[in-house]
C-alpha positions in Angstrom: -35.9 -18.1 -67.2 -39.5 -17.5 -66.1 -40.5 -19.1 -62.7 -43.5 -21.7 -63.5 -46.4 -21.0 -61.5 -48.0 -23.7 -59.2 -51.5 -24.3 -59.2 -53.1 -23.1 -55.9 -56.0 -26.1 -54.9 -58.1 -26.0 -52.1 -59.3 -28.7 -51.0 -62.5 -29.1 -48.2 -61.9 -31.7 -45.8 -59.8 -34.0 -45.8 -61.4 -37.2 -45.5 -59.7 -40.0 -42.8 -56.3 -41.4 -43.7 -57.3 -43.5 -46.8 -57.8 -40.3 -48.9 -53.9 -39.8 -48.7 -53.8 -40.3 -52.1 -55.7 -37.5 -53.1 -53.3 -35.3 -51.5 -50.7 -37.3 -53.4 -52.1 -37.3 -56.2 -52.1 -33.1 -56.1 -48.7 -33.2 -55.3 -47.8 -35.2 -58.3 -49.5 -32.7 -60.9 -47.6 -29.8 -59.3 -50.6 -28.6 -57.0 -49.8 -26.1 -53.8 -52.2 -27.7 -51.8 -54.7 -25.3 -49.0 -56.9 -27.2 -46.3 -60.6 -26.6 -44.3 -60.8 -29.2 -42.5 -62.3 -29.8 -39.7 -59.7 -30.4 -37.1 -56.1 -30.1 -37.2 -55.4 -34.1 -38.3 -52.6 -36.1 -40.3 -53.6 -34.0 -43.5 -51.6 -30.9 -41.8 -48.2 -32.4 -43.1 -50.0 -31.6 -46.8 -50.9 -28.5 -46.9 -49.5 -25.1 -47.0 -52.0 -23.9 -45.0 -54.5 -25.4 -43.0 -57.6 -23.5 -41.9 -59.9 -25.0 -38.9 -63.6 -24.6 -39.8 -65.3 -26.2 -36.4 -67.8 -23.8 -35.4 -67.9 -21.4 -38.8 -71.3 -21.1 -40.2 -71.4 -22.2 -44.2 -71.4 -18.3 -45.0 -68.6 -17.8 -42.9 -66.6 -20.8 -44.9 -67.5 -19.1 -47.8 -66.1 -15.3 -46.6 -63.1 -17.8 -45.5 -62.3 -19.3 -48.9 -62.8 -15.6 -50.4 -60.5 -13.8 -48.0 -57.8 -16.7 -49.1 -58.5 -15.9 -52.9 -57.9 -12.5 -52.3 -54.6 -13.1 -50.7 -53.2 -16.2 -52.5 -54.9 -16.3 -55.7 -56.0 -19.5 -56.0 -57.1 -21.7 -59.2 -59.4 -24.2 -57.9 -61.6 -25.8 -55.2 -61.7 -29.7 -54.5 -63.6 -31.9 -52.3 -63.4 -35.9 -52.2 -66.0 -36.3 -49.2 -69.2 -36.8 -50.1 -71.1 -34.7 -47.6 -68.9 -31.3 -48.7 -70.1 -31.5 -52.3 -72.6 -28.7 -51.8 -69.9 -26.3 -49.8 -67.5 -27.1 -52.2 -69.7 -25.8 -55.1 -70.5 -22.6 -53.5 -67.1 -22.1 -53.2 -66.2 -23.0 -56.5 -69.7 -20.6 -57.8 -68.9 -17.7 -55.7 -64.9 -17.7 -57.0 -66.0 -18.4 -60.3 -63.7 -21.6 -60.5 -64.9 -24.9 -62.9 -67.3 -27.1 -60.5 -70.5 -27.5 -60.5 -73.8 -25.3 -59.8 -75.0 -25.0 -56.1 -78.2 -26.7 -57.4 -76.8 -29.3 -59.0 -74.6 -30.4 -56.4 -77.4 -30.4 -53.8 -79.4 -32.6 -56.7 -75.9 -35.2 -56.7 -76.4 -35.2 -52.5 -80.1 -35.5 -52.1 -81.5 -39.1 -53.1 -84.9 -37.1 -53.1 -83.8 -34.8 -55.2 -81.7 -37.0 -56.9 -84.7 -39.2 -58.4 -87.1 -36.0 -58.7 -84.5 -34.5 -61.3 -83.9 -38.2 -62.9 -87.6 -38.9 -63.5 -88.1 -35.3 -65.5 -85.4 -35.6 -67.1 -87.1 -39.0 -68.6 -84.2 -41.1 -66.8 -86.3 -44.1 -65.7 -86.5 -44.7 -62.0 -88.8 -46.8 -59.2 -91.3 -44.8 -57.6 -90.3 -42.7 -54.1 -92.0 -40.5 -52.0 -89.7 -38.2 -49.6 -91.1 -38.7 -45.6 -90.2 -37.3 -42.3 -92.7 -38.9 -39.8 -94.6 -41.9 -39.3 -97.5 -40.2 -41.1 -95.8 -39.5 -44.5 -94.0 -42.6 -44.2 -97.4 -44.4 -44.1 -98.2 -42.5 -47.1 -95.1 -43.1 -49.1 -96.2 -47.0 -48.3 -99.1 -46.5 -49.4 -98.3 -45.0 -52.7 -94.5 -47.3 -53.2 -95.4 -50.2 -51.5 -93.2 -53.0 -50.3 -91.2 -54.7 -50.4 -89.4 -51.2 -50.8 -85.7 -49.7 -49.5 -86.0 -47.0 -47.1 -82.7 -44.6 -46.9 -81.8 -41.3 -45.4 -82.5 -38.6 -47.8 -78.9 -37.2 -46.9 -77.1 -40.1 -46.1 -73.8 -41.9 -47.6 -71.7 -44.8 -47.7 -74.7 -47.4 -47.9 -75.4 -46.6 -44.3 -79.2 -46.9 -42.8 -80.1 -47.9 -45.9 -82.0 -51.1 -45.3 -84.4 -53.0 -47.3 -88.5 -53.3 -45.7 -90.6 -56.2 -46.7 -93.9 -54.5 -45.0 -95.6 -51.2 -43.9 -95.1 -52.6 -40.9 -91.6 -53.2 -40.8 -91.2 -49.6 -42.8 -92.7 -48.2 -39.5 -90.2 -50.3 -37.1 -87.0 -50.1 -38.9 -87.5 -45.9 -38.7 -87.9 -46.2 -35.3 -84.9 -48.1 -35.0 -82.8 -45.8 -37.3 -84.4 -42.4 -36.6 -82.6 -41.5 -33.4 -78.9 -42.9 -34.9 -78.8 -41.5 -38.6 -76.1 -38.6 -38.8 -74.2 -36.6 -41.1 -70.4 -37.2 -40.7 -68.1 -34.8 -39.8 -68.9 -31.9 -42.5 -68.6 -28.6 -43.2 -72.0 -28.0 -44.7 -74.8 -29.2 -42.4 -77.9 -31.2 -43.9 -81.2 -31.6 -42.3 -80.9 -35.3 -41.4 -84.8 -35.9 -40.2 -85.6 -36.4 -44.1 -85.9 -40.0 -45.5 -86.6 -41.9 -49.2 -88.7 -44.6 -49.4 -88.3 -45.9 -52.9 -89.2 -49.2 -55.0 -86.7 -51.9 -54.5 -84.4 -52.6 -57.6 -83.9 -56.4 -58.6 -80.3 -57.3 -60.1 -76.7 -57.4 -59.7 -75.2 -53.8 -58.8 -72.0 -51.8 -60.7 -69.9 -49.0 -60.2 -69.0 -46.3 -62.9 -66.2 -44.0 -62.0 -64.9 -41.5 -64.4 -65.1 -37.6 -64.8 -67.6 -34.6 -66.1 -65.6 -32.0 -68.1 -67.6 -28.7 -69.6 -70.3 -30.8 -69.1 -68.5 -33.6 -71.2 -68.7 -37.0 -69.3 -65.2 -39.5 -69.4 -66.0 -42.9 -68.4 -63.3 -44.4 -66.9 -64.5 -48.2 -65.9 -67.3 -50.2 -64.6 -67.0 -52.1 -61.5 -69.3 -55.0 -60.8 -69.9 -55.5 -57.0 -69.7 -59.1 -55.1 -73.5 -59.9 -54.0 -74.4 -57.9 -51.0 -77.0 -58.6 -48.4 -79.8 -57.5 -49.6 -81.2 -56.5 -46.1 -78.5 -53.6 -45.3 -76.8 -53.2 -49.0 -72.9 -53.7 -47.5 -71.0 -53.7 -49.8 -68.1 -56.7 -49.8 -66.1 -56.6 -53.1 -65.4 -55.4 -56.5 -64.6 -56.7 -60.1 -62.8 -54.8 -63.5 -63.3 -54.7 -65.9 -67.3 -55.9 -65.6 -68.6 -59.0 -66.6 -70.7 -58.1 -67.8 -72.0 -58.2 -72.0 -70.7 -55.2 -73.7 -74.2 -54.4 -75.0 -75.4 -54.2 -71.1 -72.0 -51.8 -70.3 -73.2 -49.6 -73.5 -76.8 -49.3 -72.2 -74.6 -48.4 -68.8 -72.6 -45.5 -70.3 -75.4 -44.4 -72.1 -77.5 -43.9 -68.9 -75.2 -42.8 -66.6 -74.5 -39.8 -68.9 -78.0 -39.2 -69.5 -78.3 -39.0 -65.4 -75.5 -36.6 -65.6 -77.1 -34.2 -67.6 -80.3 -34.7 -65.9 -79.1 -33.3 -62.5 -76.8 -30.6 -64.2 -73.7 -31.6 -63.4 -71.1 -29.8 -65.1 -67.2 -30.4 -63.5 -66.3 -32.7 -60.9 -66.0 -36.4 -60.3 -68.2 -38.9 -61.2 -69.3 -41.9 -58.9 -72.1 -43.7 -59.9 -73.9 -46.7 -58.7 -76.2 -49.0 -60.9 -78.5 -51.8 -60.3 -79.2 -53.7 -63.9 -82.5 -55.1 -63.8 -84.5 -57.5 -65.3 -85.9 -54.2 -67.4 -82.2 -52.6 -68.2 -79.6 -50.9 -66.2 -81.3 -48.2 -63.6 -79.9 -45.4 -61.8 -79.3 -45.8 -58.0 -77.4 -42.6 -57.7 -74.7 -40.7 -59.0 -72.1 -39.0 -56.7 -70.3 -35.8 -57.4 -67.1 -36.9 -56.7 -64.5 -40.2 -56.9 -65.2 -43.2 -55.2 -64.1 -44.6 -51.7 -62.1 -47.5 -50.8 -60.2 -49.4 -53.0 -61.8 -48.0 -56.1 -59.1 -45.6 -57.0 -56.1 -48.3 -56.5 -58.5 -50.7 -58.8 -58.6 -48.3 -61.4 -55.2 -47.0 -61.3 -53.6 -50.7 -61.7 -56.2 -52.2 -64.0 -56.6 -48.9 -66.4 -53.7 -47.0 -65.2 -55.9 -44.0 -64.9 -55.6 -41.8 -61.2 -58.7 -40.8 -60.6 -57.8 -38.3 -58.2 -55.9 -36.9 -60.6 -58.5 -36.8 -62.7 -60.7 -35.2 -60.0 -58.1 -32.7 -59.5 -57.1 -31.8 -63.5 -61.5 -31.0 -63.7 -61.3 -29.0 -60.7 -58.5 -27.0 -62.5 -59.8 -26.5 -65.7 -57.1 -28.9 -67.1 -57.4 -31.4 -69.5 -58.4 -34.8 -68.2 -57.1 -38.1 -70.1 -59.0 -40.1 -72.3 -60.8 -43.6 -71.4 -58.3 -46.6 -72.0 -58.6 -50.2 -72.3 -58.1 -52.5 -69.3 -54.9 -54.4 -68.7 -55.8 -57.5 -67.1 -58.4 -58.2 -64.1 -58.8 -56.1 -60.6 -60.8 -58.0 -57.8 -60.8 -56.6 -54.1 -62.5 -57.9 -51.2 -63.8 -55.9 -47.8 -63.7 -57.4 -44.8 -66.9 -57.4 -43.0 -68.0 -58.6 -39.5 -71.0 -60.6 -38.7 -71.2 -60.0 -35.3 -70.5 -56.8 -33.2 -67.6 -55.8 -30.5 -64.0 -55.8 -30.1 -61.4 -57.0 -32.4 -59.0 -59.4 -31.3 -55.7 -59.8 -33.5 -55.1 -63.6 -33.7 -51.7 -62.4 -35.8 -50.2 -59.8 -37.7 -52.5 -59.6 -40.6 -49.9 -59.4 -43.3 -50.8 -61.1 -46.9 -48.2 -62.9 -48.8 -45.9 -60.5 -50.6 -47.0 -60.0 -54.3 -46.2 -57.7 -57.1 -49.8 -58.7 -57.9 -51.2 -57.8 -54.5 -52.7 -54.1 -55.4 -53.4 -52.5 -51.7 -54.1 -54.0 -48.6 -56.0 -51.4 -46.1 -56.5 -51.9 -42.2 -59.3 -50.2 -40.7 -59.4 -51.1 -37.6 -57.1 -52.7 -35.2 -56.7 -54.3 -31.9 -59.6 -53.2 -29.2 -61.5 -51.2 -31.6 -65.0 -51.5 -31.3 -66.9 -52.8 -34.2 -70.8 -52.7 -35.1 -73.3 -54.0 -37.7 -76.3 -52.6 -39.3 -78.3 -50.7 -38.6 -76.6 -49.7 -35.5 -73.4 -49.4 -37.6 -71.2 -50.1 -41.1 -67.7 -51.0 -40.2 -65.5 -53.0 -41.8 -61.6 -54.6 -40.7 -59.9 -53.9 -43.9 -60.0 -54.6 -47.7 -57.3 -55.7 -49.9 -57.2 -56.2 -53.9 -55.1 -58.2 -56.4 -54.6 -58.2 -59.7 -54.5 -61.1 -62.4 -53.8 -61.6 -65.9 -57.3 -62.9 -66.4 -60.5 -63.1 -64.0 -59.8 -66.7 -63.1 -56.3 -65.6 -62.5 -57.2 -63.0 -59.7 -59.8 -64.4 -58.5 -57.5 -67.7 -57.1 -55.3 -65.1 -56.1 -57.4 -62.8 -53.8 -59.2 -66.3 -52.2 -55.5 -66.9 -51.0 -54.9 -63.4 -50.1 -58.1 -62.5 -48.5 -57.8 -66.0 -46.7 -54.6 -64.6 -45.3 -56.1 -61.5 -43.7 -59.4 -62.9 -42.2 -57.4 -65.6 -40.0 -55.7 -62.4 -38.3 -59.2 -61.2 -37.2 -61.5 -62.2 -34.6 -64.0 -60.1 -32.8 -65.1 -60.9 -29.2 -67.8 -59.9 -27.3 -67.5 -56.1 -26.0 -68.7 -57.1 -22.4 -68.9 -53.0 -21.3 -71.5 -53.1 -24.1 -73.6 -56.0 -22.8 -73.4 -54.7 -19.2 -74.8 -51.7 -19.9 -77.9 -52.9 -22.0 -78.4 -55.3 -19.1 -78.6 -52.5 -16.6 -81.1 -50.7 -19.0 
């Protein structure tokens, strides 16, 4: 009897510790799993082989990945991490695997470019201007005006991107930010002196996850997000299925495909985030790839869809399942602190055991330093439950998430203080 033959995936970087699913997820389908990373980290134990790319230019990743074709065969290329979307496409181009275009995946990293390819595409969005001084930044006020959100044009996760009421307090908060905004750890390095300044969206915010096919788009769910501080857009909890009317989820889906197609996108994962305004839903962005934190273990529970798997069977060229209905309610709540330095465990932060508690995920622990925008985005952990009805899960994650915030308190981080005295 024939010998089955394993899909060969490569996958480019692995993320921190909470994309062990992915890995998982790879393993489940049958995947033989090959790593750049990085660093040599917790993802080793994964992998058939891991390759170390500190140090190798982007063309040298890319000689990497084809000298490992040549000798392995593989059948696909894979990236979960925002900031290696681009690398990962010219891998995926230059071995002639399913992904996306080069130029498309720079258009799903660049908010600039991002919005440029929206607005021809006839995909409404607020005015923006790209700047990378005080100069153009006084232009892009001119020609936006305030109040306004001003964002790196590479950035990710939410961070540095902070809301100005004023010209004036445009020209401050880039002061403040300009000399802390960085890339994380990546293969693929951006220019990071490049900043948005766009028209500030009114309304309640959602998630859409799901999947591009062949240029076919699979909507998997839509996730309405808890009210965020409107000053630094942290993000603090998720609902799903949305609340929202089902005429308001159509007009969704119906734009979030239409931004698809606009910047070209063609195989890959599809994260996209959605302010719905007093005018109709409009496009904030739209990632490449799945979405972070407790989004996957929403969706899996709530819809019973992976999305890594998902992720994975595009990269592959294998068919990905079909939307299905949700099965009850997902609600999930991050822990964020108000002030910054050291956490303090008051006691073992462990919720009540549950077969409706969906994941609980520590992020940091005790002594680690902490800080708050714009001089940083942590959070202590998120955790989300599941409930026959909203009203259901909602009583239930008050409990739970009451539960893990008494284990936390931060305390002042006195090295910190000393040394900003001293300057």
């Amino acid at each position: 009897m024939a010998r089955i033959r394993r899909p060969k995936l490569l996958f480019i970087h692995s993320g921190s510790p909470k994309k062990r699913m992915t890995f998982t997820a790879a393993t489940n389908l049958g995947a033989e799993i090959y790593l750049f990373n990085p660093e040599l980290n917790w993802a080793v134990a994964h992998a058939r082989e891991v390759h170390c790319t500190a140090g190798l230019s982007l063309p040298e990743v890319v000689a990497l990945a084809e000298d490992l074709h040549q000798r392995v065969q593989l059948d696909g290329v894979i990236t979960f991490w925002e900031e290696d979307v681009p690398t990962c496409s010219l891998i995926s181009a230059r071995l002639g695997f399913p992904g996306n275009t080069p130029g498309a995946a720079l258009a799903a990293r660049s908010k600039y470019r991002m919005r440029r390819a929206l607005r021809r595409a006839g995909v409404p969005v607020p005015d923006f201007r790209r700047f990378f001084n005080r100069a153009t930044l006084l232009d892009a006020c001119a020609t936006v005006g305030t109040p306004a959100v001003l964002k790196p044009e590479w950035g990710s996760d939410s961070e540095w991107v902070l809301r100005v009421e004023s010209t004036q307090e445009a020209l401050d908060t880039y002061e403040s930010i300009r000399q802390e905004v960085r890339v994380q750890d990546s293969i693929y390095h951006y220019r990071t002196g490049s900043y948005v300044l766009e028209g500030l969206l009114q309304g309640p915010e959602v998630s859409v996850e799901g999947v591009v096919q062949n240029g076919q788009v699979t909507l998997y769910a839509i996730i309405d997000k808890a009210k965020m501080d409107e000053d630094s857009f942290v993000e603090r909890g998720e609902t799903t299925p949305s609340l929202l009317p089902a005429a308001i989820q159509d007009e969704i889906r119906a734009m979030v495909s239409r931004g698809v197609a606009a910047l070209g996108l063609n195989n890959s994962g599809i994260h996209a985030e959605v302010k719905v305004t007093p005018d109709g839903p409009r496009i904030v962005e739209i990632g490449a790839r799945m979405g972070g934190d407790c989004i996957h273990a929403l969706v899996q529970r709530v819809y019973g869809i992976d999305l890594a798997a998902e992720n994975i069977r595009a990269a592959l060229g294998q068919p990905v399942s079909p939307s299905t209905s949700a099965m009850g309610y997902g609600l999930s709540r991050t822990l964020v602190p108000d002030t910054p330095g050291l956490v303090r465990l008051i006691q073992p932060p462990k919720p009540r055991a549950s077969r409706n508690l969906i994941e609980v995920v520590l992020t940091k622990t005790q002594g680690d330093r902490v800080a708050v925008p714009p001089h940083g985005y942590d959070n202590l952990a998120w955790i989300s439950v599941w409930g026959r009805d909203y009203r259901e899960a909602s009583r239930r994650l008050d409990s739970q998430a009451a539960r893990l915030e008494s284990a936390f308190a931060i305390d002042p981080d006195i090295s910190s203080i000393q040394i900003e005295a001293a300057v």
